[in-house]
C-alpha positions as CSV (number, residue, x, y, z in Angstrom):
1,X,-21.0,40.4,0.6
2,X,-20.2,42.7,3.1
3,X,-20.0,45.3,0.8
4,X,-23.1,44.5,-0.8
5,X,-22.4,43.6,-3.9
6,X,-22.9,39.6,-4.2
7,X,-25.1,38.2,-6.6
8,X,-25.9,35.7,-4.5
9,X,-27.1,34.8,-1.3
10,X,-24.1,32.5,1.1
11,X,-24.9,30.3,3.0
12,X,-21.1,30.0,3.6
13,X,-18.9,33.0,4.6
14,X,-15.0,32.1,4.7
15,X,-13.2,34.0,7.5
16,X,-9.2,34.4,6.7
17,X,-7.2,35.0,9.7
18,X,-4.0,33.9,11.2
19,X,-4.8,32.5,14.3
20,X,-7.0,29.0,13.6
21,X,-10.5,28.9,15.1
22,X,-13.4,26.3,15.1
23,X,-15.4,26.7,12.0
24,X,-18.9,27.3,13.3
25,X,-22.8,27.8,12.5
26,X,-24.7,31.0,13.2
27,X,-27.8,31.4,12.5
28,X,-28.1,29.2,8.9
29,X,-24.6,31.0,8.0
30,X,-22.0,28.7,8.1
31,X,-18.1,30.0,9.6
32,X,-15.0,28.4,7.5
33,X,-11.6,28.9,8.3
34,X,-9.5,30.2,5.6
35,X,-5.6,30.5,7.0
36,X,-3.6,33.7,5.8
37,X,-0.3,35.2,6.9
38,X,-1.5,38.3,5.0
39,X,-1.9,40.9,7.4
40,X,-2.4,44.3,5.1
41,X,-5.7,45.8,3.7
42,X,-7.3,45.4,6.7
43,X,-9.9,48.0,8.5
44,X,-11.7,47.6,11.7
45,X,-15.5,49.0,12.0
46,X,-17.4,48.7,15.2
47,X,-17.4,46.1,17.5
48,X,-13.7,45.1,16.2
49,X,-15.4,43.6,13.2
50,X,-12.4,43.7,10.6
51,X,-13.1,43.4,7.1
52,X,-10.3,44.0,3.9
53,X,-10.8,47.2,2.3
54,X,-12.1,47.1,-1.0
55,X,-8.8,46.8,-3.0
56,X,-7.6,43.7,-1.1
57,X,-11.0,42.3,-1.1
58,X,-11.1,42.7,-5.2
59,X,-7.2,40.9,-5.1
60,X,-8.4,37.5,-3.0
61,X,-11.2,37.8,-5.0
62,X,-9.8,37.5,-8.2
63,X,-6.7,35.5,-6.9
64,X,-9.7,32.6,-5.8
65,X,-12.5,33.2,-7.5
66,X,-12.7,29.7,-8.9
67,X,-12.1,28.2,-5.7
68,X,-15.1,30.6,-3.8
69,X,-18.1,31.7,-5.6
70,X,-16.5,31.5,-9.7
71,X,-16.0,33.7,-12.5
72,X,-20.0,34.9,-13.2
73,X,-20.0,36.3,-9.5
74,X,-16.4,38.1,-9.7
75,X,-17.5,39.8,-12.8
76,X,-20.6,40.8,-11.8
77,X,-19.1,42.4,-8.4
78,X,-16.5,43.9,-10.2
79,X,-19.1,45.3,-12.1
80,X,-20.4,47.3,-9.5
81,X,-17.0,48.8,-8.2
82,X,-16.7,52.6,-9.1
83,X,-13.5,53.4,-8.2
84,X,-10.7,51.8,-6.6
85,X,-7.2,52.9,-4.9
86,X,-5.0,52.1,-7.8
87,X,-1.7,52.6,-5.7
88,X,-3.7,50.1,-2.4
89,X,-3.9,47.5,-5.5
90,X,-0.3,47.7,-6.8
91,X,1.4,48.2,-3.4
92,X,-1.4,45.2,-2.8
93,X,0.0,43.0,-6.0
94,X,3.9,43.4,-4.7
95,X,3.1,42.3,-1.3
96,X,1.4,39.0,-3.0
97,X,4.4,39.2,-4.7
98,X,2.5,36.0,-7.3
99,X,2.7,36.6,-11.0
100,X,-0.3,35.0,-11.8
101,X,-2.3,37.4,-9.4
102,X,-0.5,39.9,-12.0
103,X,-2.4,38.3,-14.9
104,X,-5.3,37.2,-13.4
105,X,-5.6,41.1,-12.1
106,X,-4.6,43.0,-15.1
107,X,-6.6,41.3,-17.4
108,X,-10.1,40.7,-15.7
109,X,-9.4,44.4,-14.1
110,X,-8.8,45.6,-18.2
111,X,-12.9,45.0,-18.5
112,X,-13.6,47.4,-16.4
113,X,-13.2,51.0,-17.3
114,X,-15.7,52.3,-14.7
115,X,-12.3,51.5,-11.9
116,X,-10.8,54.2,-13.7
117,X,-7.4,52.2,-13.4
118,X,-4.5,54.1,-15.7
119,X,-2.1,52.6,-18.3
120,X,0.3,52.9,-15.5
121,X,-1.5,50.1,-13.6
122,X,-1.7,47.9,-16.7
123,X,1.9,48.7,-17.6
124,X,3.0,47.2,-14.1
125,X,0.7,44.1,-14.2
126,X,2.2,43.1,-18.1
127,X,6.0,43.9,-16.4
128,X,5.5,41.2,-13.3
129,X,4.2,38.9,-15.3
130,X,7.0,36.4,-16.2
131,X,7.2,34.6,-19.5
132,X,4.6,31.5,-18.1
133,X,1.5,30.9,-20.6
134,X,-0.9,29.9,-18.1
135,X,-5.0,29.5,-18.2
136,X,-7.2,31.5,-16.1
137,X,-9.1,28.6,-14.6
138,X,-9.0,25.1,-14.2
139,X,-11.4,23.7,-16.6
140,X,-10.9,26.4,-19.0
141,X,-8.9,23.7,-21.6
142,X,-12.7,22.3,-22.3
143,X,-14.1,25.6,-23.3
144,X,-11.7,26.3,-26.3
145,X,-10.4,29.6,-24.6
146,X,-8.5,32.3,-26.5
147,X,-4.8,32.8,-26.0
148,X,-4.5,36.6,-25.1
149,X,-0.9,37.3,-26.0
150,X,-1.0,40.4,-24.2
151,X,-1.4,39.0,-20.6
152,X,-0.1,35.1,-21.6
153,X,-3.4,34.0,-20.7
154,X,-5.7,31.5,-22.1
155,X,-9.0,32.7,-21.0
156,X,-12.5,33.4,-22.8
157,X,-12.6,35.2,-25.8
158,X,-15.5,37.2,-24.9
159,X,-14.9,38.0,-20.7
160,X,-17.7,40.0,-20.3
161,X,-20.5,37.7,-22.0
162,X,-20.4,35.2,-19.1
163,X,-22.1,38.2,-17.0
164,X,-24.1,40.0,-20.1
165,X,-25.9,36.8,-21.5
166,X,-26.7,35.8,-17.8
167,X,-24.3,33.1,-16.8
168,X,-21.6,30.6,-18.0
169,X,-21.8,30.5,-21.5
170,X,-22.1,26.2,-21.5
171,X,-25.2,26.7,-19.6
């Protein structure tokens, strides 16, 4: 959102941060705690409001996504996003240091060309990611998903329709 990207209007904005504070109400936007030890990727604006840049915000993002605003919203942000810091989002990936995040990353990032991410970046994703078979979402086991061999992922066959045709494709 603070990019200005969403999709969607919040009514909820999560605030990660180390130290723990009340989760709070301003004016019909509602305040929730998120705890994080992460400390990188983060730049401060006026008024010491800190926001991640755009490369960590695109990792929690798709490290989340099903547990914040879901799948149709990440894609359609992503969609937006011109060009990223491909060495922020590796250097990024290793501090995570989660091999999922590797899969999750490498194959929803591998639908967008417009990132202009190399082979390099791709390369590194497919090396980090272990030998676990793992699905991209909970859930997913209902929709018949595809087993992509190349990132050990069951995910949807067809990423990109969930944003083309307008939403989740069981809708």
């Amino acid at each position: 959102a603070y990019y200005g990207m969403a999709n969607q209007v919040f009514n909820e904005v999560l605030v990660s941060s180390t130290k723990k504070f009340k989760e709070f109400e301003f004016e019909g936007v509602n305040y929730r705690y998120l705890p994080t030890q992460l400390t990188f990727g983060i730049t401060e604006f006026a008024m010491s409001i800190r926001v991640t840049d755009m490369e960590r915000t695109i990792l929690d993002n798709i490290k989340d996504f099903s547990k914040h605003s879901g799948l149709e919203e990440l894609l359609h942000c992503l969609s937006m996003v011109t060009l990223v810091d491909q060495s922020k989002l590796l250097t990024y990936l290793e501090k995570y240091g989660n091999q999922f995040l590797y899969q999750k990353a490498g194959y929803i990032l591998y639908y967008f060309p417009s990132m202009k991410l190399s082979d390099e970046f791709f390369h590194t994703c497919k090396d980090k990611i272990g030998k676990s078979r793992r699905y991209l979402y909970e859930g997913i086991q209902q929709e018949s998903p595809k087993y992509i061999s190349e990132w050990q992922l069951y995910a949807p066959e067809n990423l990109l329709m969930r944003v083309e045709d307008g939403g989740d494709i069981l809708v």
